[in-house]
C-alpha angles and dihedrals in degrees: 000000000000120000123270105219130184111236127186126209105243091072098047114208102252110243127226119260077247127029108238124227118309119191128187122213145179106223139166107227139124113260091233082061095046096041088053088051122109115262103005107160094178140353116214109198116189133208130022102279089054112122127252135236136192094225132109092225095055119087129168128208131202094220102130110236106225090202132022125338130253137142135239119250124192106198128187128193085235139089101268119224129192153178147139125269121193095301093341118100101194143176136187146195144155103349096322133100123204109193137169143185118203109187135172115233106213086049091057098044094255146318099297084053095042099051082043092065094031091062098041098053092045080056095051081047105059102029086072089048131097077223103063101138104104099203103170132008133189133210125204129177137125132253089036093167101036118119133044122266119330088359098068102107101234087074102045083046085055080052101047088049100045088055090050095050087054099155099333098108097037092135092068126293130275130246110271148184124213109197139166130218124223098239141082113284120267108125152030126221129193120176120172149169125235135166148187104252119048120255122206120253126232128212122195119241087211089062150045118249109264093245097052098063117136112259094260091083089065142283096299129038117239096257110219154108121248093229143341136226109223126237108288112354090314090124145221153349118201113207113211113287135181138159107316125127105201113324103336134086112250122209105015096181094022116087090178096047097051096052082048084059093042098047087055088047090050090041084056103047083054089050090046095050096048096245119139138202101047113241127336147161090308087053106094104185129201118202120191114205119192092197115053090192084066095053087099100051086045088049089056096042088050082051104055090034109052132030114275089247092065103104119231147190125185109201126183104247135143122237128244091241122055100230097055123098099184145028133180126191123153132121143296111209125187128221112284 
């Protein structure tokens, strides 16, 4: 196996001239098993029964599984390095950079305030990095929907993050998921990939870009690609979607109809990025599901909708709009 090293930052891993193969998996295995594993760059665990680790490159995540459980494992044909600086946990390897933000909410004076330090201290992170090339970035906190107009906090959460970007994403935003978690609000987790080398950001023609949304849906525009090519042909990174043409919400009282809306959303990202096939065995989905008593009926409709060999994971999370009952993001890797 090769060896695990600590490394600070102030002594950035230098990145290869080209990132190597990353692949993305859904395994059940114990983290201690997929931490030990050559060339694990992060282990993502879900639910709260899922096990802990003391490792940076370990995070875990309260989204409920609604299956089996496994965990999500990003692996680099690389030696892996990792360390903690300051609130980032990080790890890096061949080109690529895992890094997450874990903050409580009451300690930073709320959400707005939280996603506002969060960002800017991912930007700061990554500005002094070879991998600086923040490529896809996830947002996880609870109570996603509650208050009224401007003061539902999703929306605070979009303000606090645009002030935190500042100018740290001037060269075009990444691809991104929202997501809330099913439990009462305490902290705010942001997990993301960078590298080394840019990738190209796609935009979807059934919708409108993110951050040209009409003011109604708050102050500040959610500020994010749909979705992102990786570096080389590696392929691509899918942000959350779900049924909105574009910008409003499809199918408010109709869960069929509205995967029905996401899946031709996803079809034409694909489209869009230039990637063909649709989804297959080196397609690991996540869908998010705000209602657990509906996991059955999603799984049916999955089945009858992708090949058997698409891995995927439904997760209990609530949506950043009210009216929608599901969301999918996940990647789309091509043959090595």
């Amino acid at each position: 196996m090769p060896p695990v090293i600590e490394a600070p930052l102030s002594t950035p891993l230098s990145a290869d001239a080209a990132c190597v193969p990353l692949r993305v998996n859904y395994v059940a295995a114990s983290p201690a098993e997929l931490l030990a594993a050559s060339g694990t760059l992060a282990v993502l665990g879900f639910g709260t029964a899922s096990a802990s680790a003391d490792d940076p490159r370990w995070l875990q995540l309260p989204l409920q599984p609604l299956g089996p459980a496994v965990s999500e494992v990003w692996q680099v044909a690389a030696v892996v390095g990792h360390g903690r600086e300051g609130m980032i946990r990080y790890a890096v390897g061949g080109g690529w950079l895992f890094g997450a933000i874990e903050l409580d909410e009451a300690a930073q004076g709320g959400l707005e305030r939280a996603a506002e330090a969060a960002y800017r201290a991912l930007a700061a992170f990554v500005a002094a990095r070879a991998e600086r090339h923040v490529l896809r970035i996830w947002n996880y906190f609870g109570a996603i929907n509650r208050g009224a107009g401007d003061d539902e906090r999703y929306k605070r959460f979009c303000a606090g993050r645009a002030r935190g970007m500042d100018a740290g994403f001037d060269a075009g935003y990444p691809a991104a998921t929202a997501l809330g978690v099913q439990r009462a609000p305490d902290r705010l987790q942001v997990y993301w990939l960078a590298a080394a080398v840019a990738g190209t950001r796609v935009e979807n023609p059934r919708q409108l870009s993110a951050w040209r949304y009409p003011r109604s849906y708050g102050p500040t525009p959610p500020s994010f690609a749909r979705g992102m090519r990786l570096p080389g042909a590696a392929g691509l990174a899918i942000s959350g979607t779900a049924a909105i043409v574009g910008h409003a919400s499809q199918a408010a009282d109709d869960l069929d109809a509205q995967l029905a809306e996401t899946f031709a959303n996803l079809d034409a990202l694909l489209t869009a990025a230039g990637v063909d096939g649709g989804f297959d065995a080196r397609s690991p989905l996540k869908v998010y599901l705000r209602d657990p008593a509906q996991a059955a009926r999603v799984s049916g409709f999955l089945a009858a909708r992708l090949p058997s060999a698409v891995p995927r994971l439904l997760l209990a999370g609530d949506i950043c709009r009210a009216e929608l009952a599901v969301e999918i993001d996940g990647w789309r890797f091509m043959p090595d």
